[in-house]
N, C-alpha and C positions, 0 to 999 in steps of 0.2 A: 379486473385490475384497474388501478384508476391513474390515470394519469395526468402529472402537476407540470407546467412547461411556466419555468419559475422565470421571474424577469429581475430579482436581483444579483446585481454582478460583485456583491459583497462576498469574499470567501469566506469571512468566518460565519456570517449569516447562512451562506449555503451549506454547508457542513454541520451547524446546528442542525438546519432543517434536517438535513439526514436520517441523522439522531435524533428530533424527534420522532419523526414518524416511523422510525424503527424502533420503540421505544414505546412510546405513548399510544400505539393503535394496532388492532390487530387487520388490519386490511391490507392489501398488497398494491404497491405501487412502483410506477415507472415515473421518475421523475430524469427531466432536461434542463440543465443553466451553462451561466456562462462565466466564470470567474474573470476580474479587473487584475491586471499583470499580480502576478505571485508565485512562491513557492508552496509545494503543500509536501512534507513530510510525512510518511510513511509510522505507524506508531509505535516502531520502537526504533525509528533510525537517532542518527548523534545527530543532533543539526549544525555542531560545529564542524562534521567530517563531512558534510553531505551538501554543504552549500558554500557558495565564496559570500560571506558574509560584505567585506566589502562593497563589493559590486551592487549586490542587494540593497545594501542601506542607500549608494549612491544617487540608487534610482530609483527609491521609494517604495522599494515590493515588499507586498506582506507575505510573510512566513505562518502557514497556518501546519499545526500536525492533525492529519485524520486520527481515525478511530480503526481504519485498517492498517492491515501489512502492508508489505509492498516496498517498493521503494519512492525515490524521491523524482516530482516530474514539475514542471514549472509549467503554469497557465496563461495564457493571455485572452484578449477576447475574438481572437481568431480560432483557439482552442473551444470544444462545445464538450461538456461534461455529460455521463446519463447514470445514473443509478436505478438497478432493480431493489425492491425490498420487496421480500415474500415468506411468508413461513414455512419451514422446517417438516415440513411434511413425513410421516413414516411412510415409505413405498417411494418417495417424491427423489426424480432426478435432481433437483435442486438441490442438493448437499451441496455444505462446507468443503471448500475444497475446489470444489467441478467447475468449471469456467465456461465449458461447453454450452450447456445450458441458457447461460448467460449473455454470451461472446454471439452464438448461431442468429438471433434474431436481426442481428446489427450487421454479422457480418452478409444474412443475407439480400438487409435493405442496402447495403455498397455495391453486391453484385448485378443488384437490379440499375443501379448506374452506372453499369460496366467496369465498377473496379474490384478486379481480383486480388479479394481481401481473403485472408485465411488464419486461422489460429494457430500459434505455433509456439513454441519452448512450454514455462510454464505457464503465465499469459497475457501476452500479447498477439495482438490482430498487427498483420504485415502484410503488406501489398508489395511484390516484388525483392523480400529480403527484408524491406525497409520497413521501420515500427511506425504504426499509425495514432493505435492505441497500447496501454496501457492498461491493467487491470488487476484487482484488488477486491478482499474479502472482510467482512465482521460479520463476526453471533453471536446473540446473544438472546436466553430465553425464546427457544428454539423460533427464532427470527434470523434470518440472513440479510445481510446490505451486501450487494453485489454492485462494485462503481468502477467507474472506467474514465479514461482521455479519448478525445476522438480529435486528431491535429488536424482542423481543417483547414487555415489560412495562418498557422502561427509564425512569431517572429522568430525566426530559427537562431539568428545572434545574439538575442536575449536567452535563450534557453540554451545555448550553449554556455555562455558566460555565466549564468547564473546558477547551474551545477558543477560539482568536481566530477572529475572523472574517477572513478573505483579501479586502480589497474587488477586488483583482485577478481572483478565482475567479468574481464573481458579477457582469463586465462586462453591460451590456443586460437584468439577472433584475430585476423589482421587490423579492422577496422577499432580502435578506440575510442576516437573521440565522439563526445553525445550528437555533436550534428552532423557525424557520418553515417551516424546509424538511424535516422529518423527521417517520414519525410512529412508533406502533407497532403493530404486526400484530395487538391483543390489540382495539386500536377498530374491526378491520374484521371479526372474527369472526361468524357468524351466531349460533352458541350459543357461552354461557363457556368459557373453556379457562385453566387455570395453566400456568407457562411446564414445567413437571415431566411434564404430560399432552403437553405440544407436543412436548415434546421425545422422548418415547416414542412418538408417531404420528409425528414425522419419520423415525426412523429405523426405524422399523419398513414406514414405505409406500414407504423405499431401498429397501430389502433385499428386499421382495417384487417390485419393479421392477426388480431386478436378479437373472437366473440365476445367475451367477456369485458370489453375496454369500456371505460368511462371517463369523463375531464373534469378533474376535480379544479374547485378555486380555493388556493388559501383563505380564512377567514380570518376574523381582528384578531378573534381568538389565538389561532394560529400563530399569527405574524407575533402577537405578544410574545408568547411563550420561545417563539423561536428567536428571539429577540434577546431574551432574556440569558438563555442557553448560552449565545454566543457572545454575548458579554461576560456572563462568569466562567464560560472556559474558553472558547475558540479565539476572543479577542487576547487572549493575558500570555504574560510571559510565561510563566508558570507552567500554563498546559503546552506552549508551541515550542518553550527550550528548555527551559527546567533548568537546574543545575550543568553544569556544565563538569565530564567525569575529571575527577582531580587525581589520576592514577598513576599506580609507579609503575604498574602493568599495563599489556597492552595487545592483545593479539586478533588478527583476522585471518579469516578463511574462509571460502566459496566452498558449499557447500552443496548436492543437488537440492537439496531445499532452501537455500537460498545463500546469502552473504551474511555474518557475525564476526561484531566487534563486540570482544573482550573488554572490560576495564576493570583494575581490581586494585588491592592494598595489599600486602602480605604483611602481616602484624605478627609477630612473633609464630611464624611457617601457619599462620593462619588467614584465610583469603579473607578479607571486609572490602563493605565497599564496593560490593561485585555490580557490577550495570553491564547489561547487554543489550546492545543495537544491533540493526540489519534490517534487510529487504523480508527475511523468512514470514510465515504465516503462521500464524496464530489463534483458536480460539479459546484460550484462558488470557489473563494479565501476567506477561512476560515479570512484574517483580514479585509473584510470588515465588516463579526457579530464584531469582536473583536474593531474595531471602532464605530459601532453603541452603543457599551454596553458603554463607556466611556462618564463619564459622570453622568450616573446613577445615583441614589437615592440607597442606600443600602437597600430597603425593596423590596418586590414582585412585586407590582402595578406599580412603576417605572421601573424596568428591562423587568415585561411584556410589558408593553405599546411600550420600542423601540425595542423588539421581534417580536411585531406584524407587525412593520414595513416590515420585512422581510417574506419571503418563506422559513422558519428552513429548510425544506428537502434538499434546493437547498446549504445548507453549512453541516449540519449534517443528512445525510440518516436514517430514523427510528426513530429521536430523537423529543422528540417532544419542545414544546416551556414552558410547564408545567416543563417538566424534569428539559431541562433547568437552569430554573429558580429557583430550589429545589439543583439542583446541585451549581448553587452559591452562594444561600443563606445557602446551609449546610443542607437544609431543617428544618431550626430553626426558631423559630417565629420569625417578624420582625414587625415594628412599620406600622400599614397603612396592615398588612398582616390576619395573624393569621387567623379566619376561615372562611374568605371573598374569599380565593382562589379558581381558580378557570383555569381547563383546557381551555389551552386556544388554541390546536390544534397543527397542525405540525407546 
């Protein structure tokens, strides 16, 4: 595996690189940075639901959307990012999906610093209840990007401020609000550490834990090209907000695979216009459901029927096509519906 310990704190530069080297090479790598204050969306959340835009423009933060699920977490340079890329192996624990895989290596370079760090929900690393990390999935041509947060010194008032809270997210928790629930790995140290030292003992206790490790240096080449990426997508409106949904509909719901926002038209009992956001996982492009549903019949039987068309796991992980389908009807009776329904699978 080769490993890049990148030094630009540019986010849309860093997220290019991602993407290319997932993308452009079949080699596997462990790459380390460090993003300059920002937001990074999740790639099918709403960024007008997902951040207080305000605050954000107030104080200059870039808004960048990845290329993964996931939801939405805010960076600073206290914050230390890492991504695995690796291929898709048949036989290989690495699958889409698996966090373990990914999550174990990290989590066991923390406990070699004495912080008991652990995986938990679907994923994030916690040390004491509290989220450290964060973590998030893409594939494509059977390639995986497996990327993660690691909060080692962040400003915790910015990153409260500069997300909403989803009361959807936090059904049955007492704790709601984002800086209740998060800490940083610098409180549970036994002796000091700067986030500059952490970040040279991370990836120096990879790379001795891996036989295989090598240190790659970006080349002109390289930086061109990734350069380049992040000006025609990561830097533009386009790709970080898009349109902004113009709907007369509107529903959400927590799902064990994740959180979905509905947005839709109903043009003569017919859905257009459909867009879905959320934290859920994905390895297709979320608007190809989102053109299959157009069109629709506004009752059950018709949104099932072009559901079925589809493989639901392969756009929303864990969700099923029943959900679905209750999720955009409101789960309110509908004409052709009422109690003919019926599960109809992932």
């Amino acid at each position: 595996m080769r490993y890049i310990n990148v030094e630009s704190t540019d986010p849309a530069f860093n997220h290019a690189l991602e993407e290319y080297f997932l993308k452009e090479s079949d080699a596997e790598y462990f790459i380390l940075w460090r993003n300059a204050s920002c937001v990074l969306l999740g790639k099918n959340q709403n960024a007008y639901a997902e951040i207080d835009l305000e605050y954000v423009r107030r104080h200059g933060l870039s808004v960048v959307r990845r290329i993964t699920g996931g939801g939405t977490v805010f960076n600073d340079l206290g914050n230390m990012n890492f991504a695995y890329i690796v291929n898709d192996d048949a036989g290989s624990k690495r699958v889409f999906s698996s966090f373990e895989p990914f999550t174990q290596p990290i989590i066991s370079a923390l406990r070699f610093l004495g912080v008991n760090a652990e995986l938990t929900g679907r994923n994030d690393i916690t040390v004491s209840g509290k989220k450290i990390s964060g973590n998030a999935q893409a594939r494509t041509h059977h390639r995986i990007l497996h990327h993660g947060t690691l909060l080692f010194s962040a400003n915790m008032s910015d990153l409260s401020a500069a997300l909403k809270t989803r009361p959807e997210k936090f059904q049955g928790k007492a704790v709601k609000s984002v800086s209740g629930r998060v800490a940083n790995i610098c409180d549970f140290l036994a002796e000091p550490m700067d986030i500059h030292s952490f970040r040279s003992y991370l990836i120096e206790y990879l790379m001795e834990h891996d036989s295989n490790s090598m240190p790659y240096v970006l080349t002109g080449h390289d930086e061109e090209q990734i350069g380049r990426l992040a000006q025609r997508k990561y830097a533009t409106w386009e790709w970080n907000f898009g349109k902004s949904p113009d709907s007369e509909f509107a529903h959400t719901k927590k799902f064990p695979g994740g959180l979905i926002d509905v947005h839709f038209d109903l043009i003569n009992a017919s859905l257009c216009n459909v867009r879905l956001w959320g934290d859920f996982f994905g390895q297709e492009d979320i608007v190809k459901l989102e053109k299959t549903l157009e069109g629709a019949r506004y009752e059950y039987a018709s949104v099932a029927k072009r559901l079925n068309t589809l493989d639901i796991n392969d756009y929303c992980a864990n969700i099923t096509r029943g959900q679905l389908c209750e999720l955009l009807l409101d789960d309110s009776p509908q004409a052709g519906g009422g109690s003919d329904r019926k599960e109809t699978g992932n």
